[in-house]
PyMOL Python script that loads the backbone (N, CA, C, O; Angstrom):
from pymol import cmd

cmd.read_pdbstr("""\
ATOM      1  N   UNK A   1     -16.312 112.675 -54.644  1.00  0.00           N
ATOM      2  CA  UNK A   1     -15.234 112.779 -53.660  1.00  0.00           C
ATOM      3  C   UNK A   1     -14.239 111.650 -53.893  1.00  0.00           C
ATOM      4  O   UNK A   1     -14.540 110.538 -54.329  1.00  0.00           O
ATOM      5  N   UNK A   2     -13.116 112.030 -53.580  1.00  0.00           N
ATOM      6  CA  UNK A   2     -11.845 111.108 -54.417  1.00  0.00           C
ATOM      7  C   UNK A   2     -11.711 110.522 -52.821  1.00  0.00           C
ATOM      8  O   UNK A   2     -11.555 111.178 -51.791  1.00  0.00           O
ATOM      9  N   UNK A   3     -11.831 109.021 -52.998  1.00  0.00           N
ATOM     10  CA  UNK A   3     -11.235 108.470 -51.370  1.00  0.00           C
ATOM     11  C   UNK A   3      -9.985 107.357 -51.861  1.00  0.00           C
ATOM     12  O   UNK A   3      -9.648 106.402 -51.160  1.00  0.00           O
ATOM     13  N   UNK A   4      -9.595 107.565 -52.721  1.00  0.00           N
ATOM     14  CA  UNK A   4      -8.225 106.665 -52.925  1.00  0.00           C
ATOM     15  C   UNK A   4      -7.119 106.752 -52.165  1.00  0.00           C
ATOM     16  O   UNK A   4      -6.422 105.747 -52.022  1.00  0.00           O
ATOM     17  N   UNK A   5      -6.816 107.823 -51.625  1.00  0.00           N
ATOM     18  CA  UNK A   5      -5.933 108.535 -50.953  1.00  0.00           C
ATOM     19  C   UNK A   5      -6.252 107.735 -49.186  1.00  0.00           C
ATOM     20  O   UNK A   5      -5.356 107.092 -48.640  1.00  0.00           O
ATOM     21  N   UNK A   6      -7.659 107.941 -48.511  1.00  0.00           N
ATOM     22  CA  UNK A   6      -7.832 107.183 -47.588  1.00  0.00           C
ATOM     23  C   UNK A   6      -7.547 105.930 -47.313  1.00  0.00           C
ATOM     24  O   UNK A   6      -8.110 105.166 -48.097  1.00  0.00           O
ATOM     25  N   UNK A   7      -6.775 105.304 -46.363  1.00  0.00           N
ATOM     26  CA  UNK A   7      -5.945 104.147 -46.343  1.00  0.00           C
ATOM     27  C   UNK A   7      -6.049 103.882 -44.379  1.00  0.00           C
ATOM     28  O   UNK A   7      -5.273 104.305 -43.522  1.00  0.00           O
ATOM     29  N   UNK A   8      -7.147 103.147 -44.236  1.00  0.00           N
ATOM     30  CA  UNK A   8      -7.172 102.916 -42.623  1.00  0.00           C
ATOM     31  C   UNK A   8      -6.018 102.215 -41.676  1.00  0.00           C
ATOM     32  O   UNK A   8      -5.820 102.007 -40.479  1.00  0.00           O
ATOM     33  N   UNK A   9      -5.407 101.991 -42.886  1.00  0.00           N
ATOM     34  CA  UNK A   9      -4.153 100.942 -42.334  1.00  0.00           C
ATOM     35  C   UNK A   9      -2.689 101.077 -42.590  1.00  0.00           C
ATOM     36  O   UNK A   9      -1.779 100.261 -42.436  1.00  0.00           O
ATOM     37  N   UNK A  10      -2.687 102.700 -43.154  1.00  0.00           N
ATOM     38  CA  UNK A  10      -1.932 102.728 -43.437  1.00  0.00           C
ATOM     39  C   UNK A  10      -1.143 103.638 -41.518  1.00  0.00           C
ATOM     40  O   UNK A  10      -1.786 104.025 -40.543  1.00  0.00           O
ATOM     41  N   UNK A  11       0.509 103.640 -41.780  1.00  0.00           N
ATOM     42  CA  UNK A  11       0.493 104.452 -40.333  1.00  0.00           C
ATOM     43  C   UNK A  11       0.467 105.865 -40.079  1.00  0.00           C
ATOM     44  O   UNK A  11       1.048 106.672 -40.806  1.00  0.00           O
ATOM     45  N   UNK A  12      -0.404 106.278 -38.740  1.00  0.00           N
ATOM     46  CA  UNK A  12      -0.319 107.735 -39.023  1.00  0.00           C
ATOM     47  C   UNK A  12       1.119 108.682 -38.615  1.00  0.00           C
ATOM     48  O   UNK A  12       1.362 109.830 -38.989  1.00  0.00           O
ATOM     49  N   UNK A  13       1.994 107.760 -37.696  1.00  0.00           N
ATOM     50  CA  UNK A  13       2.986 108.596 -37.429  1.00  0.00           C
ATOM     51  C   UNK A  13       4.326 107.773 -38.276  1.00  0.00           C
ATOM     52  O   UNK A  13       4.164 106.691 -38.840  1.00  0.00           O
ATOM     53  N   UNK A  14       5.394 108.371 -38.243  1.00  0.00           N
ATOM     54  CA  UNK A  14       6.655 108.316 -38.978  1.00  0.00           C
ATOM     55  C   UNK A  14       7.823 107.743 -38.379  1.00  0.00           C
ATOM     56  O   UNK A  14       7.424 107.387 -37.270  1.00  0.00           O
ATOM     57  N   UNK A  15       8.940 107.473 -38.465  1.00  0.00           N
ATOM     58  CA  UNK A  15       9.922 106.620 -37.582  1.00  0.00           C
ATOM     59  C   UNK A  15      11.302 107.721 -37.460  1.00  0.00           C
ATOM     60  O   UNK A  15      12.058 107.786 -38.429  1.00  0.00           O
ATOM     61  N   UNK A  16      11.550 108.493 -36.338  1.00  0.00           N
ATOM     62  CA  UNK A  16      12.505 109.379 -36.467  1.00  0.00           C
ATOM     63  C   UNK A  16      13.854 108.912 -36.795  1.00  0.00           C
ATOM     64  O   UNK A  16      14.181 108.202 -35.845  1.00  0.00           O
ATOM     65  N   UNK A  17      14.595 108.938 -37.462  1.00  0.00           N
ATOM     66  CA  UNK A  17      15.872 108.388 -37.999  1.00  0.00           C
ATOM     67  C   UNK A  17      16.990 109.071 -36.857  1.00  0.00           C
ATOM     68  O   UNK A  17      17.168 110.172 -36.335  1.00  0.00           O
ATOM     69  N   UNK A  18      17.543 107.872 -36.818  1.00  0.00           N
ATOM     70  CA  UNK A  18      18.668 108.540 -36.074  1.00  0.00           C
ATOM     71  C   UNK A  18      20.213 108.778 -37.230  1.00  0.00           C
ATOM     72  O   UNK A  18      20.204 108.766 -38.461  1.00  0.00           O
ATOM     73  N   UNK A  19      21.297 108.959 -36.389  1.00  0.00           N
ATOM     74  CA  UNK A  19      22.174 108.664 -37.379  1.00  0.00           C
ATOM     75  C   UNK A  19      23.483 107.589 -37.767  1.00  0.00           C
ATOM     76  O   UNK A  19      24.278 107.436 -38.694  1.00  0.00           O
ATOM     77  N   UNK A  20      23.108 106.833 -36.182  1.00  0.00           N
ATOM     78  CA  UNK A  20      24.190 105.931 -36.422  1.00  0.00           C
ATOM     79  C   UNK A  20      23.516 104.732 -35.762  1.00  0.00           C
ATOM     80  O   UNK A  20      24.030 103.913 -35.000  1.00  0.00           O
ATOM     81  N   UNK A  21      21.809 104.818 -36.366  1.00  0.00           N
ATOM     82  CA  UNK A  21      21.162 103.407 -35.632  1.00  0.00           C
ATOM     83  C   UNK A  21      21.937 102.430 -35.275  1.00  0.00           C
ATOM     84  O   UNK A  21      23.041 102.134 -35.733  1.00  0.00           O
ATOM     85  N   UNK A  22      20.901 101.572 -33.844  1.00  0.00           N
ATOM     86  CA  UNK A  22      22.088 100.339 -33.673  1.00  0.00           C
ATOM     87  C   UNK A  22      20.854  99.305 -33.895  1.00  0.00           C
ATOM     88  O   UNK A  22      20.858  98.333 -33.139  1.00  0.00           O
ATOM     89  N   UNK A  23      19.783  99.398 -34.856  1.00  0.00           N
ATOM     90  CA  UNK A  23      19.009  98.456 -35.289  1.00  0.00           C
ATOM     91  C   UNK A  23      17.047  98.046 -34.228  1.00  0.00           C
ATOM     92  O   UNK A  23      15.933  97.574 -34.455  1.00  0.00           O
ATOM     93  N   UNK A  24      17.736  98.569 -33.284  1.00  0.00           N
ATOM     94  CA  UNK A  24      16.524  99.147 -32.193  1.00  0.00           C
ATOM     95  C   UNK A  24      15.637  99.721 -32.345  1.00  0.00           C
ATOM     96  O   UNK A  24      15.911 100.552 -33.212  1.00  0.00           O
ATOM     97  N   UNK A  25      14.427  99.855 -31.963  1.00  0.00           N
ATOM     98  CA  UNK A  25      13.783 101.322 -31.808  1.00  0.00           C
ATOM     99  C   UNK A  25      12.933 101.380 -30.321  1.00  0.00           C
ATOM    100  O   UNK A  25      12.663 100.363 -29.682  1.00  0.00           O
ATOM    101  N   UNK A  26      12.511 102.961 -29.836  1.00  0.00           N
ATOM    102  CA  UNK A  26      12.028 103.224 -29.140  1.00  0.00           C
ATOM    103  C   UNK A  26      10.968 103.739 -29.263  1.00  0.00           C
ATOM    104  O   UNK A  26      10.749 104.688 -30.016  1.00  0.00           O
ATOM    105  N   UNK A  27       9.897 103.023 -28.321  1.00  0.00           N
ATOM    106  CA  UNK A  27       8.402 103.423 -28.148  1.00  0.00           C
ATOM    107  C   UNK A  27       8.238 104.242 -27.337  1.00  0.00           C
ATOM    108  O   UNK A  27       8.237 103.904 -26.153  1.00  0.00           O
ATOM    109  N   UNK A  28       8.030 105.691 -27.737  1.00  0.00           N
ATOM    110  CA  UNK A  28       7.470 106.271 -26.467  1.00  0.00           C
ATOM    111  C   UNK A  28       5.506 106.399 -26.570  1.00  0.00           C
ATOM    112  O   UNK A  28       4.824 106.570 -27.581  1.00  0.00           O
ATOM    113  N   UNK A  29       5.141 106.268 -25.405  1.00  0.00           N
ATOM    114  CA  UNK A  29       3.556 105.523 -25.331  1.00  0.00           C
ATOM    115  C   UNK A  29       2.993 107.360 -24.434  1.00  0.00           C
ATOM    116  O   UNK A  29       3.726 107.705 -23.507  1.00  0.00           O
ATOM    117  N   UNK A  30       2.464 107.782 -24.589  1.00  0.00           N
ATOM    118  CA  UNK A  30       1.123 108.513 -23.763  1.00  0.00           C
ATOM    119  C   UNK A  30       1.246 108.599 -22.527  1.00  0.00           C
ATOM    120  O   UNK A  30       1.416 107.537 -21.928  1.00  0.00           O
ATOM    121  N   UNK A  31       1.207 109.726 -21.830  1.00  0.00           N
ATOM    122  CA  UNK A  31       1.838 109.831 -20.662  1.00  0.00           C
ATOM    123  C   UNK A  31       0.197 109.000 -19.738  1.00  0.00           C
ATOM    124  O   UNK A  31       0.289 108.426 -18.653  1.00  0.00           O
ATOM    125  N   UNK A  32      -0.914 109.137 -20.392  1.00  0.00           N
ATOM    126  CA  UNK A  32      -1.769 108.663 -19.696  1.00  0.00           C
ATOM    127  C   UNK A  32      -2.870 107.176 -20.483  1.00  0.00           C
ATOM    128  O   UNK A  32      -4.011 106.751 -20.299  1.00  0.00           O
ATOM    129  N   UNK A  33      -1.380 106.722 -21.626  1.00  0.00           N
ATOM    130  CA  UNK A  33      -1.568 105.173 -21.871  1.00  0.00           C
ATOM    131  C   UNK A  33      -1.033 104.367 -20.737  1.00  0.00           C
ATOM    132  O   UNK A  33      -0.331 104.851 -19.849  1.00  0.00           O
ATOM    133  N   UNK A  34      -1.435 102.979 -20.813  1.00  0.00           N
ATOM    134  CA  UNK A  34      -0.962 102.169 -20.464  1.00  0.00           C
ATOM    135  C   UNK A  34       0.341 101.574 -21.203  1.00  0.00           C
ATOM    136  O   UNK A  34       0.085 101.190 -22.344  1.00  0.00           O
ATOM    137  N   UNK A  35       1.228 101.469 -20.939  1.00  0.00           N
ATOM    138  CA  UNK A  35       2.361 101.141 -21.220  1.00  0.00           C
ATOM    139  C   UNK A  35       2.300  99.158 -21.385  1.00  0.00           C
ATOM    140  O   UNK A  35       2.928  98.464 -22.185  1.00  0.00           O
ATOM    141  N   UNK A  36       1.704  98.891 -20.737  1.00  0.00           N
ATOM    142  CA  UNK A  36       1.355  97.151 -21.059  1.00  0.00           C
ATOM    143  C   UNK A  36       1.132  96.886 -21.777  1.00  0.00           C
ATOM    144  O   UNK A  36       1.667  96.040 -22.492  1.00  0.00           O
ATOM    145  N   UNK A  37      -0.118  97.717 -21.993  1.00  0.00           N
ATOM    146  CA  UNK A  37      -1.035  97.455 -23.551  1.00  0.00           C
ATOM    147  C   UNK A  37      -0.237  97.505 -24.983  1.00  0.00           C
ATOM    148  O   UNK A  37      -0.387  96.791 -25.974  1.00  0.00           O
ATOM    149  N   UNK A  38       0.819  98.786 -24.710  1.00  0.00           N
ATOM    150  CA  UNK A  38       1.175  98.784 -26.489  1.00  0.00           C
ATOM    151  C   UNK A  38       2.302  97.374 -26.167  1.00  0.00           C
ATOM    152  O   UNK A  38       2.283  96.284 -26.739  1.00  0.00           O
ATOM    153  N   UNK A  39       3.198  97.817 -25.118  1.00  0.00           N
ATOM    154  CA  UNK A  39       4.028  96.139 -25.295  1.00  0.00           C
ATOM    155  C   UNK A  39       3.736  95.013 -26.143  1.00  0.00           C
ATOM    156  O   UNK A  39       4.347  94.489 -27.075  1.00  0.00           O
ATOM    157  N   UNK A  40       2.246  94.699 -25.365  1.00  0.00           N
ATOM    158  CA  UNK A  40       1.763  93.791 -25.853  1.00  0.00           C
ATOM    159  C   UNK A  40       1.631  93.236 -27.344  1.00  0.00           C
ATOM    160  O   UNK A  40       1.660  92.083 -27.773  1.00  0.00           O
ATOM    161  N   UNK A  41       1.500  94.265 -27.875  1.00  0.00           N
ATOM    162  CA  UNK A  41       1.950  94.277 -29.573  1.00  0.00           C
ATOM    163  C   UNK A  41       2.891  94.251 -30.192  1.00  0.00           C
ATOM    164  O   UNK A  41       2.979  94.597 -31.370  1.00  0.00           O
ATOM    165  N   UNK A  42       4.215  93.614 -29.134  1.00  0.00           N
ATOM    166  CA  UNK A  42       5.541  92.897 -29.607  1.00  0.00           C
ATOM    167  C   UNK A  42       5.215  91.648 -30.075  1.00  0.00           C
ATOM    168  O   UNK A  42       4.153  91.215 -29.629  1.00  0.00           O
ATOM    169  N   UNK A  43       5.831  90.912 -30.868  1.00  0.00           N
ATOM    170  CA  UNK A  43       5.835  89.378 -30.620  1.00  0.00           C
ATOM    171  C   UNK A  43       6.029  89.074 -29.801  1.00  0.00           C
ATOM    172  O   UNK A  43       5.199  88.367 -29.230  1.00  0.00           O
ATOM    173  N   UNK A  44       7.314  89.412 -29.148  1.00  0.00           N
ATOM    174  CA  UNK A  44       7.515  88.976 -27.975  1.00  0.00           C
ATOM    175  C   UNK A  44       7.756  89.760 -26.936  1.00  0.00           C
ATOM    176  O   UNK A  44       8.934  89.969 -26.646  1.00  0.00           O
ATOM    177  N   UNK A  45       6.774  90.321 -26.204  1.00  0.00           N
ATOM    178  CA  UNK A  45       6.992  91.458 -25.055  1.00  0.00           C
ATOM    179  C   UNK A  45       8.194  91.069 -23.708  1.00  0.00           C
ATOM    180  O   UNK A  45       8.834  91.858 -23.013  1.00  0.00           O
ATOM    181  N   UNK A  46       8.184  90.079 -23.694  1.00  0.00           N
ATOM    182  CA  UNK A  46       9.678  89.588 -22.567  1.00  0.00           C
ATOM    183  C   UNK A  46      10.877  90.134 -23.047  1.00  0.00           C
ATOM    184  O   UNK A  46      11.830  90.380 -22.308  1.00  0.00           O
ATOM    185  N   UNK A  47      10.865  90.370 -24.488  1.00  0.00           N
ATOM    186  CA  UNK A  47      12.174  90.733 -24.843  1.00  0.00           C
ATOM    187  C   UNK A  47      12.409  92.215 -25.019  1.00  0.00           C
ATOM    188  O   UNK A  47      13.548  92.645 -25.200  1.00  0.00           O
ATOM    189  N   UNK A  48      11.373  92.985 -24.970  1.00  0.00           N
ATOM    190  CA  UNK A  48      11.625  94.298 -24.648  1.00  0.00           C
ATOM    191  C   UNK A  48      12.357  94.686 -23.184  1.00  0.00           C
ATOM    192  O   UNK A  48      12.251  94.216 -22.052  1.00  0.00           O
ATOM    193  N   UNK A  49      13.019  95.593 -23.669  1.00  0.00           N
ATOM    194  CA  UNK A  49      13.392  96.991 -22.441  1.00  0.00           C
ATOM    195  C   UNK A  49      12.588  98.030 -22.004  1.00  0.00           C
ATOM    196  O   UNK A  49      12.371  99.034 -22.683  1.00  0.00           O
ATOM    197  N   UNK A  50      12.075  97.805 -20.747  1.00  0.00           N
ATOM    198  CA  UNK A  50      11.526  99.386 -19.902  1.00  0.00           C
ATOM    199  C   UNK A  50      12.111 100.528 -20.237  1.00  0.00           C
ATOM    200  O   UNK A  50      13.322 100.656 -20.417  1.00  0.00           O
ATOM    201  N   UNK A  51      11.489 101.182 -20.310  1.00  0.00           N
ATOM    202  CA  UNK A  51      12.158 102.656 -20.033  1.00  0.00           C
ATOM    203  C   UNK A  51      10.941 103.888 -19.162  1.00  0.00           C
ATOM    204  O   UNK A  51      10.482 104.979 -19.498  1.00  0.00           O
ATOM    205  N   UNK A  52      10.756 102.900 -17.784  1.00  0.00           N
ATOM    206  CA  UNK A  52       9.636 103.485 -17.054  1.00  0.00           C
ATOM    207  C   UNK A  52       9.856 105.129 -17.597  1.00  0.00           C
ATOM    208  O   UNK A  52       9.097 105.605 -18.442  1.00  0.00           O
ATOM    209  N   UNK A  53      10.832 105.806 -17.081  1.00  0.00           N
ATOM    210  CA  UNK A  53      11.423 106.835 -16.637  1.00  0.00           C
ATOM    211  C   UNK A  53      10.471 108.198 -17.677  1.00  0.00           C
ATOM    212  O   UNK A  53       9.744 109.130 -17.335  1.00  0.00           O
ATOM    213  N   UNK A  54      11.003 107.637 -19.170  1.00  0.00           N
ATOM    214  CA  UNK A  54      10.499 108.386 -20.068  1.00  0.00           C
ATOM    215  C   UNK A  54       8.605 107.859 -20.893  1.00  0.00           C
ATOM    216  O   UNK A  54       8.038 108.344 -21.872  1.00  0.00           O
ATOM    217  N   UNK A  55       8.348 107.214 -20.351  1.00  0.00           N
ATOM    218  CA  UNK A  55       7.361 106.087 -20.418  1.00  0.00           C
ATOM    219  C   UNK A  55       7.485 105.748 -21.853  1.00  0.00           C
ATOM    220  O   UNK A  55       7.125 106.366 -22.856  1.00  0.00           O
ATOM    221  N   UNK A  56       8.218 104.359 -21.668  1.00  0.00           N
ATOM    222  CA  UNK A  56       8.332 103.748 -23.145  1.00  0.00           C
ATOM    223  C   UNK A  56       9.252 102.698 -23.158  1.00  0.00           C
ATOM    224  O   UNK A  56       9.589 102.286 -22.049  1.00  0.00           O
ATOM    225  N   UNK A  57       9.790 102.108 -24.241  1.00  0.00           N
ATOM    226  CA  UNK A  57      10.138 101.039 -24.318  1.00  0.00           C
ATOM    227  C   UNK A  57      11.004 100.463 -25.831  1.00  0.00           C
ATOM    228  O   UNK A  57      10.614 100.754 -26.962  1.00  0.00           O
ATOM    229  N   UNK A  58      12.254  99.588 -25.532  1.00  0.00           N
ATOM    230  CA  UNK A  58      12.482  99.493 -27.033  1.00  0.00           C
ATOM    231  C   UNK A  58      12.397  97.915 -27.204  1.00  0.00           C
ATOM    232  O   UNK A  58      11.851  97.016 -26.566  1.00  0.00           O
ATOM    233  N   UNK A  59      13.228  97.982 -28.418  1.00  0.00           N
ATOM    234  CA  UNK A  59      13.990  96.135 -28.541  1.00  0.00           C
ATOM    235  C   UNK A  59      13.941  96.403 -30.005  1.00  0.00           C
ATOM    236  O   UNK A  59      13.699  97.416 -30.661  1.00  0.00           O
ATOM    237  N   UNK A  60      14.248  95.168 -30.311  1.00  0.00           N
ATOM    238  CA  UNK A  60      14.171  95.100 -31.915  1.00  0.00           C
ATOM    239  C   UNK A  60      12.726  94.490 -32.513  1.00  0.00           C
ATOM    240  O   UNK A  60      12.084  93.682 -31.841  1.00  0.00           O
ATOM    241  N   UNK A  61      12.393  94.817 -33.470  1.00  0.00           N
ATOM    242  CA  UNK A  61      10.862  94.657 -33.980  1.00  0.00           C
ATOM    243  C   UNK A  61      10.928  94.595 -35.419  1.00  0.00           C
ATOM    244  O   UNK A  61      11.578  95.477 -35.980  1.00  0.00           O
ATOM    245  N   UNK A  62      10.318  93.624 -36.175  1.00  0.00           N
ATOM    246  CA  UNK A  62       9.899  93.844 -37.687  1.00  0.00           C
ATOM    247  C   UNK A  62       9.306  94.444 -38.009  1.00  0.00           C
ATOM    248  O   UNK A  62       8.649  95.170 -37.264  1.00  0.00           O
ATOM    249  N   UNK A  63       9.190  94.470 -39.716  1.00  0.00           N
ATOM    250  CA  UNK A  63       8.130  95.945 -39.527  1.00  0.00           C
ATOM    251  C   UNK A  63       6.886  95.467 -39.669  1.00  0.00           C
ATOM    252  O   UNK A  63       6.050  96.356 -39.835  1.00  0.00           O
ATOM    253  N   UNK A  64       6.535  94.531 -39.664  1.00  0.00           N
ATOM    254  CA  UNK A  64       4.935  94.400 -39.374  1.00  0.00           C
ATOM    255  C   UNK A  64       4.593  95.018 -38.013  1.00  0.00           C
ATOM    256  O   UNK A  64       3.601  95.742 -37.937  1.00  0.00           O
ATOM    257  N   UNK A  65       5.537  94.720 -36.667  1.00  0.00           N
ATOM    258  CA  UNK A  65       4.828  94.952 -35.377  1.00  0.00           C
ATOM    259  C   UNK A  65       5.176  96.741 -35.254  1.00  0.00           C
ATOM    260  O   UNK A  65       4.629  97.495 -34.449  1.00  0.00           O
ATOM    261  N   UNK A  66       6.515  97.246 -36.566  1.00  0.00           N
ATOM    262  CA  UNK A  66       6.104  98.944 -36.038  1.00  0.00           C
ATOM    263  C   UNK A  66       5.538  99.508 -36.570  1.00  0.00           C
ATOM    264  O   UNK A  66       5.421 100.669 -36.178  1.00  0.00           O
ATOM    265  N   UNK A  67       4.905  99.151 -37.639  1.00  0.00           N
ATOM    266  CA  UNK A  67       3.533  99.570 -38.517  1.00  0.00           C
ATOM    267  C   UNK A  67       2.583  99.493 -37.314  1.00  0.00           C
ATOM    268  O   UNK A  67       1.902 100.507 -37.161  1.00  0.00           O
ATOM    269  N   UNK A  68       2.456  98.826 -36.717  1.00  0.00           N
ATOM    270  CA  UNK A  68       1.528  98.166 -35.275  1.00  0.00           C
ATOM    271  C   UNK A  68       1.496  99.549 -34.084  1.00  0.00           C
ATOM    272  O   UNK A  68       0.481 100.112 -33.675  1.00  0.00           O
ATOM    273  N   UNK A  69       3.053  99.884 -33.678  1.00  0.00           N
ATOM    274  CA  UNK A  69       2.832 100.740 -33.287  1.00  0.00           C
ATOM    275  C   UNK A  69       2.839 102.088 -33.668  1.00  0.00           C
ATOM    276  O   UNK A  69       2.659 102.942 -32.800  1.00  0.00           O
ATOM    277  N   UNK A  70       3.033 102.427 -34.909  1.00  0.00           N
ATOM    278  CA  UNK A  70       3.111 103.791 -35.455  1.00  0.00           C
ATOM    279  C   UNK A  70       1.627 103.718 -36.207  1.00  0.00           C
ATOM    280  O   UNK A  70       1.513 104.534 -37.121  1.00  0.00           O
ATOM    281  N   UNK A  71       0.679 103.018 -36.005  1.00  0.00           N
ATOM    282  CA  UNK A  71      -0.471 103.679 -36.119  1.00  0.00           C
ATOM    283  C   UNK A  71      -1.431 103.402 -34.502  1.00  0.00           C
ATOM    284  O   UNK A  71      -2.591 103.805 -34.419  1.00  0.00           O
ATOM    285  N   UNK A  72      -0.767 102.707 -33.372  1.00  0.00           N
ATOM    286  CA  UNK A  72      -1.198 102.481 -32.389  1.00  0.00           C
ATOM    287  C   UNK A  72      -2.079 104.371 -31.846  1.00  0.00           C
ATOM    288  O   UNK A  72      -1.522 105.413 -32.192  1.00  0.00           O
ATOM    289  N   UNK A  73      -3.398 104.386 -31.028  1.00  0.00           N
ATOM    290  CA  UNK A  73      -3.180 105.554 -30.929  1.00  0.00           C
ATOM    291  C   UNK A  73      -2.847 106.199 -29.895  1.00  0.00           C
ATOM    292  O   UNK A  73      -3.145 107.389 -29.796  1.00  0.00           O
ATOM    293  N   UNK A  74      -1.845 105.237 -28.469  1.00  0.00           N
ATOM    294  CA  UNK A  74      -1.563 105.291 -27.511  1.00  0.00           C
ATOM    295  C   UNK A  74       0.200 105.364 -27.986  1.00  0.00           C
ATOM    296  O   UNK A  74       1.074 105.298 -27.122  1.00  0.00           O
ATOM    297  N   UNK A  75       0.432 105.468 -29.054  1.00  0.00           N
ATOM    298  CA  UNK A  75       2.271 105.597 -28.879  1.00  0.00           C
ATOM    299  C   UNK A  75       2.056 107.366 -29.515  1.00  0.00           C
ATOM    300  O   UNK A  75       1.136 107.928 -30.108  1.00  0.00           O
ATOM    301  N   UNK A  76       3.208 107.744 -29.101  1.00  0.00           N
ATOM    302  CA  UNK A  76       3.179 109.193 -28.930  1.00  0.00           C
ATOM    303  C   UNK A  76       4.397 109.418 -29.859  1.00  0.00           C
ATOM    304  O   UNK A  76       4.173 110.399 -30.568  1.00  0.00           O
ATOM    305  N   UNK A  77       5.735 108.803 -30.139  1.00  0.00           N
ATOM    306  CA  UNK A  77       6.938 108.702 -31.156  1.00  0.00           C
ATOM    307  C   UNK A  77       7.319 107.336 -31.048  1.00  0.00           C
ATOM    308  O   UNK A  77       7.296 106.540 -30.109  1.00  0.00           O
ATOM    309  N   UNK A  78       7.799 107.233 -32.652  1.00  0.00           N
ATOM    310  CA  UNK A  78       8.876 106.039 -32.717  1.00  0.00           C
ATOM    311  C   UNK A  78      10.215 105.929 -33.052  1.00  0.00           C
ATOM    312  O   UNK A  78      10.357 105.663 -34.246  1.00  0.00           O
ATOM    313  N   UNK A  79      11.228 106.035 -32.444  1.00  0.00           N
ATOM    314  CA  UNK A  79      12.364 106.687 -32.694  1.00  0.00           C
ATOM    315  C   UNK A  79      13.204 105.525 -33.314  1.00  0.00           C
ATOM    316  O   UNK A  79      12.704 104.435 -33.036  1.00  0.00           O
ATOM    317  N   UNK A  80      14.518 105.428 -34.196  1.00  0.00           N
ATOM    318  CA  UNK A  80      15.813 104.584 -34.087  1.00  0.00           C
ATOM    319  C   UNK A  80      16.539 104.527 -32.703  1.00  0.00           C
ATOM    320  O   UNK A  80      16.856 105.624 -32.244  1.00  0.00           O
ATOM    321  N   UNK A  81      16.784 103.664 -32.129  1.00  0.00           N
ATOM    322  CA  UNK A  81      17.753 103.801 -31.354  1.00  0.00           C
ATOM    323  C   UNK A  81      19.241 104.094 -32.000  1.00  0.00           C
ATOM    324  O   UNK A  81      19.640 103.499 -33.001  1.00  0.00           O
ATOM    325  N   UNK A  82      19.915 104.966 -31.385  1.00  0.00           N
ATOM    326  CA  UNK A  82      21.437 105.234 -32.211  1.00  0.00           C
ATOM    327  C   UNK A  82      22.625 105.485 -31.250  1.00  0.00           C
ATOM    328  O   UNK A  82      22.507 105.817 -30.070  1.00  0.00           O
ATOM    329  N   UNK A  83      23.360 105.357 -31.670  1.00  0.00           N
ATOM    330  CA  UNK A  83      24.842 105.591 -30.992  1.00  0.00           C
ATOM    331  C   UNK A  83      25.473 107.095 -31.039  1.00  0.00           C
ATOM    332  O   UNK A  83      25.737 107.842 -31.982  1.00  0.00           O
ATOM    333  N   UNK A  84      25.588 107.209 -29.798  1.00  0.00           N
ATOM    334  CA  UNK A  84      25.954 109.079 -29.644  1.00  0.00           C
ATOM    335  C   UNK A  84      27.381 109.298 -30.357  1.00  0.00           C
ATOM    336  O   UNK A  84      28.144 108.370 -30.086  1.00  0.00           O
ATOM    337  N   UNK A  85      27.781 109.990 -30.951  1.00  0.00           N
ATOM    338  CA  UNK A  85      29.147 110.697 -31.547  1.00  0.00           C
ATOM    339  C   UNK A  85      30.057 110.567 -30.328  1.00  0.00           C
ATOM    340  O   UNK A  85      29.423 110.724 -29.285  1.00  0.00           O
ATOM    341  N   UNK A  86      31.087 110.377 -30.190  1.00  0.00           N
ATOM    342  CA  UNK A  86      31.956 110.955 -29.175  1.00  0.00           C
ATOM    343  C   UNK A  86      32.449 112.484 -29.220  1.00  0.00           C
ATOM    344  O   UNK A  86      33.184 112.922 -28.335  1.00  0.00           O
TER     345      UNK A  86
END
""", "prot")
cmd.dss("prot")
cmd.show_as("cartoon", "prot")
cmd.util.cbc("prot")
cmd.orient("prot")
């Protein structure tokens, strides 16, 4: 059996591209995660934005911490934040 391909660390979900990113991204977390918990896997969780509403959260992040959450198994998408067209 070939396990080269298996990679525990690698992430299981993808980063939706927007089209006119503004360098952001958004966490959306599990309607029946805790929303604290993935925060917590900011560097710095003070500097995130709520987004009770849709349950989730953005800010800016390196990619070590969205590797962090795009294999988290309480985040549900990870989007770009982007700027709407007029």
């Amino acid at each position: 059996m070939d396990t080269s391909s298996t990679n525990n660390t690698s992430p299981v979900l993808t980063i939706n591209k927007a089209e006119n990113p503004t360098g952001e991204h958004i966490i959306a977390v599990k309607k029946d995660a805790n929303l604290e918990d993935v925060i917590k896997l900011a560097k710095d969780p003070k500097s995130v934005t709520r987004l009770d509403i849709i349950h989730a959260f953005c800010g800016t992040f390196d990619k070590e911490t969205l590797d962090k959450f795009l294999s988290h198994p309480d985040v549900r998408r990870v989007s770009e934040d982007g700027f709407m067209d007029d």
